[in-house]
C-alpha positions in Angstrom: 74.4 57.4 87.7 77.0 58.7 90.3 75.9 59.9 93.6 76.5 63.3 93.3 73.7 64.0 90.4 71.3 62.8 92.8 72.3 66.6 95.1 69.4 68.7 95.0 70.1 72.0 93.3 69.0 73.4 96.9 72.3 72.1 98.0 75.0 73.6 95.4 76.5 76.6 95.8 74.5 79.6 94.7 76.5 81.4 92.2 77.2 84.9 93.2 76.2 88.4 91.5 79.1 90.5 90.5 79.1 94.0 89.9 81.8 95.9 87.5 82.5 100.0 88.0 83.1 102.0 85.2 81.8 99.3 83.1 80.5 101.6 80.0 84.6 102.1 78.9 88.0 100.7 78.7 88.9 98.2 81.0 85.8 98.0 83.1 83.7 97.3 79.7 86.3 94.6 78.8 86.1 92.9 81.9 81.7 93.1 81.6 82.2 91.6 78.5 84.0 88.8 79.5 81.9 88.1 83.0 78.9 87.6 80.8 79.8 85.0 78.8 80.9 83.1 82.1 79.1 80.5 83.9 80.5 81.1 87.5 78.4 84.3 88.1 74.6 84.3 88.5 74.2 88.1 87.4 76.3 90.5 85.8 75.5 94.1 86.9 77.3 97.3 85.5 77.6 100.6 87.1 78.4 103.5 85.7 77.7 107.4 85.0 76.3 106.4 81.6 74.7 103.3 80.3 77.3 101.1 77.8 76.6 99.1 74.8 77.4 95.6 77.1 73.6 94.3 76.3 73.9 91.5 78.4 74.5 93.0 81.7 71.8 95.0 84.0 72.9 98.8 84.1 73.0 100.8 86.9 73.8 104.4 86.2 74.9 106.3 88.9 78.1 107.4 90.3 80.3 105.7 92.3 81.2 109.0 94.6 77.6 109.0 95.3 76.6 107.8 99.0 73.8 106.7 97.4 75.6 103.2 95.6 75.0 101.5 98.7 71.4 101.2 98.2 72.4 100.1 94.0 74.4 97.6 95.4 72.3 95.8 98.1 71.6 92.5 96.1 75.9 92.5 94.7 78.1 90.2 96.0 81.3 90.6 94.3 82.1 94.2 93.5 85.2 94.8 90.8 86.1 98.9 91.3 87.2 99.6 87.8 86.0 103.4 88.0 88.9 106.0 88.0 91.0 108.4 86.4 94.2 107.4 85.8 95.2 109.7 82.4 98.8 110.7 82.1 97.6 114.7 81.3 94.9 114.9 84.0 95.2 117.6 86.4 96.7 116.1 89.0 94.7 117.5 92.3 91.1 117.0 90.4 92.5 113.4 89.4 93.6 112.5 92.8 90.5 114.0 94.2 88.0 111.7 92.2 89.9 108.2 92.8 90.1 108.7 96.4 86.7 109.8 96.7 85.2 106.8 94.4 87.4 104.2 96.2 85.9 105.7 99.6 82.7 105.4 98.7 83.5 102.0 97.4 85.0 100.6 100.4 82.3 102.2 102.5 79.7 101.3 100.4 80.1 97.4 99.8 80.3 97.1 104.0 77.3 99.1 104.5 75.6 96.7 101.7 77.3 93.6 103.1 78.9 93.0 99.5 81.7 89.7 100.3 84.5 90.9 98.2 86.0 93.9 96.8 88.4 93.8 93.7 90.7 96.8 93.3 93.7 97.8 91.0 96.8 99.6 91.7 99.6 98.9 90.3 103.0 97.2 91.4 104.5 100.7 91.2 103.5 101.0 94.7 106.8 99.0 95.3 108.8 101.6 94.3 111.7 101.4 92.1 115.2 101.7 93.3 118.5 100.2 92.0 118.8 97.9 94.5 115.0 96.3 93.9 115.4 92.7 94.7 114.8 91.1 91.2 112.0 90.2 91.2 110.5 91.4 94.3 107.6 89.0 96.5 104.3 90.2 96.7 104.6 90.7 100.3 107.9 93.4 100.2 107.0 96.6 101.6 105.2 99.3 100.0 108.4 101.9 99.6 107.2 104.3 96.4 107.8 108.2 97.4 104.3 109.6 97.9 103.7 112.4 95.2 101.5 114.4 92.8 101.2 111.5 89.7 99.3 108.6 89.6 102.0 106.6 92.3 100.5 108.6 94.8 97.0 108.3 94.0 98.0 104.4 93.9 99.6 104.5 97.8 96.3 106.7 99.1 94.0 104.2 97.5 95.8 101.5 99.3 96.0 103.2 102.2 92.0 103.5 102.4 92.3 99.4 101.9 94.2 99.4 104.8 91.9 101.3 107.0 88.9 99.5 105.5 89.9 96.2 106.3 90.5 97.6 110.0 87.3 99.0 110.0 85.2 96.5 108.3 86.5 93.1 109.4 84.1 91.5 107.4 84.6 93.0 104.0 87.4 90.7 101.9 89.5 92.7 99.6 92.0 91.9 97.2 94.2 94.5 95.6 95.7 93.1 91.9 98.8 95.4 91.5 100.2 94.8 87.5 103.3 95.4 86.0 103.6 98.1 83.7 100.6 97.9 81.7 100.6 98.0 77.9 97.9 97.1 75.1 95.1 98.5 73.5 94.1 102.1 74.8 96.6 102.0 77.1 98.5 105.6 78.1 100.9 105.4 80.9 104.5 107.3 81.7 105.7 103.8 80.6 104.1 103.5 77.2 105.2 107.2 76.2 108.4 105.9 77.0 109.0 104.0 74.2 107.5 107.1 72.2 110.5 108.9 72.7 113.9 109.3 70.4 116.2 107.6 72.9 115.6 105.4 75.9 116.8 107.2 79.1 119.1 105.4 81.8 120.8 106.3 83.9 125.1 105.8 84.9 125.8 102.6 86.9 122.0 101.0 86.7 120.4 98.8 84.3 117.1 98.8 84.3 115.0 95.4 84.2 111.7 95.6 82.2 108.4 93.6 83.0 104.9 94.1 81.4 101.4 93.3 81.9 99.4 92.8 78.8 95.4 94.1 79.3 94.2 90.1 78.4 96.3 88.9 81.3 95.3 91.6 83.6 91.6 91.0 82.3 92.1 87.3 83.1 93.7 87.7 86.3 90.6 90.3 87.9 88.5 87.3 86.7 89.8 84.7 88.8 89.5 87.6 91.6 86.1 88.4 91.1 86.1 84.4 91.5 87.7 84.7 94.8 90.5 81.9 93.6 93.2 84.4 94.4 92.9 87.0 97.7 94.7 89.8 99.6 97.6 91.5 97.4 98.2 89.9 93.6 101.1 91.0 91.5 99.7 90.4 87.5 102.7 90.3 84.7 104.7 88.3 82.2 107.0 85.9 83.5 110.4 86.9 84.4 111.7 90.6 82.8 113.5 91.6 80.0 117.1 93.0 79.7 118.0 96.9 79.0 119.8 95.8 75.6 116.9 93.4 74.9 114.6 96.2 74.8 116.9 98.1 72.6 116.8 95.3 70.1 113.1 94.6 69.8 112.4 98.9 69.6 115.2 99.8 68.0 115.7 103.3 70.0 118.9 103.0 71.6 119.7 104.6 74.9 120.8 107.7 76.3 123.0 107.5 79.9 123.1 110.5 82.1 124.1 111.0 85.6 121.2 110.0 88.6 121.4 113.7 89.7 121.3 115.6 86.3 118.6 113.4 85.3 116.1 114.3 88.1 117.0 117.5 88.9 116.0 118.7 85.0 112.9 116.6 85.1 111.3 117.9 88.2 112.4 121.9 87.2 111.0 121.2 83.9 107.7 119.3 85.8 107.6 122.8 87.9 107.7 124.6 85.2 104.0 122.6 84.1 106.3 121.2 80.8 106.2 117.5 81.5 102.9 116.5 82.9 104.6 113.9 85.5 106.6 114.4 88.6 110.4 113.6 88.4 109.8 110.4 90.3 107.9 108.4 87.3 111.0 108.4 85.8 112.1 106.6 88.1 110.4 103.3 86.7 111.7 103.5 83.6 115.2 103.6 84.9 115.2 101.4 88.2 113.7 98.1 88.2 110.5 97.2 90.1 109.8 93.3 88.4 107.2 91.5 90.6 106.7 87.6 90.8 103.0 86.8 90.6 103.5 83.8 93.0 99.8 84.0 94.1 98.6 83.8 90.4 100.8 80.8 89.6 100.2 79.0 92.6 96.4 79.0 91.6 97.7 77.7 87.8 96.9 81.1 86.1 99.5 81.2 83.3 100.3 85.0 81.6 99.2 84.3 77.8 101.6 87.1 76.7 105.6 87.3 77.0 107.4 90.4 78.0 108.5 90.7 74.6 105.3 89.6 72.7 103.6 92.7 75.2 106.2 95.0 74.1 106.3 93.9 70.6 102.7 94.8 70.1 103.0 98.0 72.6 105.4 99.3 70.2 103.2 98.8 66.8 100.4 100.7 68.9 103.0 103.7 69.2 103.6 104.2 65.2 103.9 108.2 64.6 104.1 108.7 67.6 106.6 110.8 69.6 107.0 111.7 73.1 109.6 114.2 74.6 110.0 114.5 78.7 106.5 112.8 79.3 104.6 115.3 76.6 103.3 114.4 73.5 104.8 117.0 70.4 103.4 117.9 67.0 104.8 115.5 64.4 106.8 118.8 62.9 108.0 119.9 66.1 109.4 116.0 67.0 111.3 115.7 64.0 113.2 118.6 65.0 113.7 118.1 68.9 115.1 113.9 67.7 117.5 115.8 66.0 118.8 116.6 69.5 118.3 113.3 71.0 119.6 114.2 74.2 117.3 114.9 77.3 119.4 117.6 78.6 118.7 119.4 75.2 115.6 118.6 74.9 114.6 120.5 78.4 116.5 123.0 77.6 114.7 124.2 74.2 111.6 123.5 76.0 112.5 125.8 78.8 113.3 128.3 75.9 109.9 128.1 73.8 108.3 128.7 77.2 110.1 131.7 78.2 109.7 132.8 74.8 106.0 132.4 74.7 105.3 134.0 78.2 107.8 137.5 76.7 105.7 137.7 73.6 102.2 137.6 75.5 
């Protein structure tokens, strides 16, 4: 017998509790599903504004912008924030105003209840994307995304409340997992409607550089960070990126080049207009590169299980029937006849039209 069976059970580590918000949906339910069947946590709680179908875990219904989660959370000592709105056609002030208030209470919550970590996702948008991204950029570049109305923004206030967090709660550990553009199962993004479109827009004199983040890896990487074997600021994606003409080849849309200027300028008239539900500078990230290298991740042996092109491959297959024009999503009847255009420039212009149109005849 070896002399470390003889250790009390006193003496070993005491496993801790983890707690998962929005747990009864998407990703938050994945993740419940998979900390339940692991051995490293002692409890599984869930939280949410309805109980889920996760039988295992102990519910908690309440929600997270309530001041009241600090008392629901006294006994947690792990806390995953998977609660927020992230949707593509949400109104952008209501959408901005719930993530910011449920990572407040959050933060505020878990250092009033003495909770020992804090898990959060962003996204590696918060980069930015420029043509003259180093490829691929470190975890520790600077934040340099232009603050605005979509999801970006809401990404750069949430981290910002980190920020002030940590200042004010020195004893709080949080660690921020920001993916790569994230594609799989349920997934809706500016990204994945993308690839819904009937060309692939760049733009003159930049090649874009493409890098995803499958919902298993990011699943699998928010485990080990529940865990606490990764801390502070993670990037999560596929190794290495994929090429502009790679892309072209695996979806078969080919591309559609137009100067930097035209490009935004139409977008953000057209996004004035309320036609495209995203501000001109999402489209930034499907024309500039932003790859990240998850040097944290590797360094604690975590190993992406899908390839940029398996992620893509798969994304795509989800997409079937789909069509997507300028961000919006059109009628199959009406997409059939705006791909006959295949140009963007056209495309916002006849969109401008019907809406001029439809405002005259009401």
């Amino acid at each position: 017998m070896q002399s470390e069976d003889l250790v009390p059970t006193s003496k070993r580590p005491r496993q801790p509790v983890v707690a998962v918000t929005g747990a009864a949906s998407g990703i938050g339910r994945e993740l419940l599903a998979r900390l339940v069947s692991s051995a490293d946590f002692r409890r599984v709680v869930a939280i949410d504004e309805q109980r889920g179908d996760v039988q295992e875990a102990t519910w908690r219904v309440i929600d997270v912008r309530d001041p009241l989660l600090a008392n629901r959370i006294a006994d947690i000592d792990v806390l995953v924030h998977l609660a927020g709105d992230y949707a593509v056609d949400s109104d952008p002030g209501k959408r901005r105003a719930y993530n910011l208030r449920a990572a407040q209470t959050v933060l505020t919550a878990s250092a009033a209840a003495r909770v020992r970590r804090v898990v959060l996702v962003t996204s590696a948008m918060v980069y930015g994307a420029a043509p003259d991204n180093e490829v691929p950029l470190p975890e520790d570049a600077p934040v340099a995304a232009e603050p605005d109305t979509g999801v970006v923004g809401d990404y750069l206030e949430i981290e910002s409340l980190v920020r002030r967090s940590l200042r004010s709660h020195p004893g709080l550990e949080v660690t921020v997992l920001r993916p790569a553009a994230v594609v799989g199962p349920g997934v809706d993004t500016v990204i994945t409607r993308h690839f819904e479109s009937p060309r692939l827009l760049t733009v003159k004199g930049c090649t874009p550089h493409w890098q995803f983040c499958h919902v298993e890896d990011l699943l699998s990487a928010l485990e080990l960070a529940a865990r606490g074997v990764v801390t502070g600021v993670v990037a999560v994606g596929s190794d290495g990126w994929l090429e502009q003409e790679q892309v072209e080849e695996l979806s078969g849309i080919r591309r559609f080049e137009l100067p930097a200027g035209l490009t935004f300028g139409t977008a953000q008239r057209l996004h004035r207009l309320g036609i495209t539900p995203a501000p001109a500078t999402d489209l930034h990230y499907v024309v500039y590169p932003w790859v990240v290298d998850c040097a944290a991740l590797r360094e604690a042996g975590w190993k992406p299980s899908w390839t940029n092109e398996a992620a893509l491959e798969q994304q795509l297959e989800l997409l079937e029937n789909r069509t997507t024009v300028v961000g919006r999503r059109l009628p199959v009847k009406e997409a059939t006849l705006t791909a006959a255009g295949a140009t963007v420039a056209v495309i916002g212009t006849a969109a401008i039209v019907r809406q001029v149109r439809k405002k005259r005849r009401q």
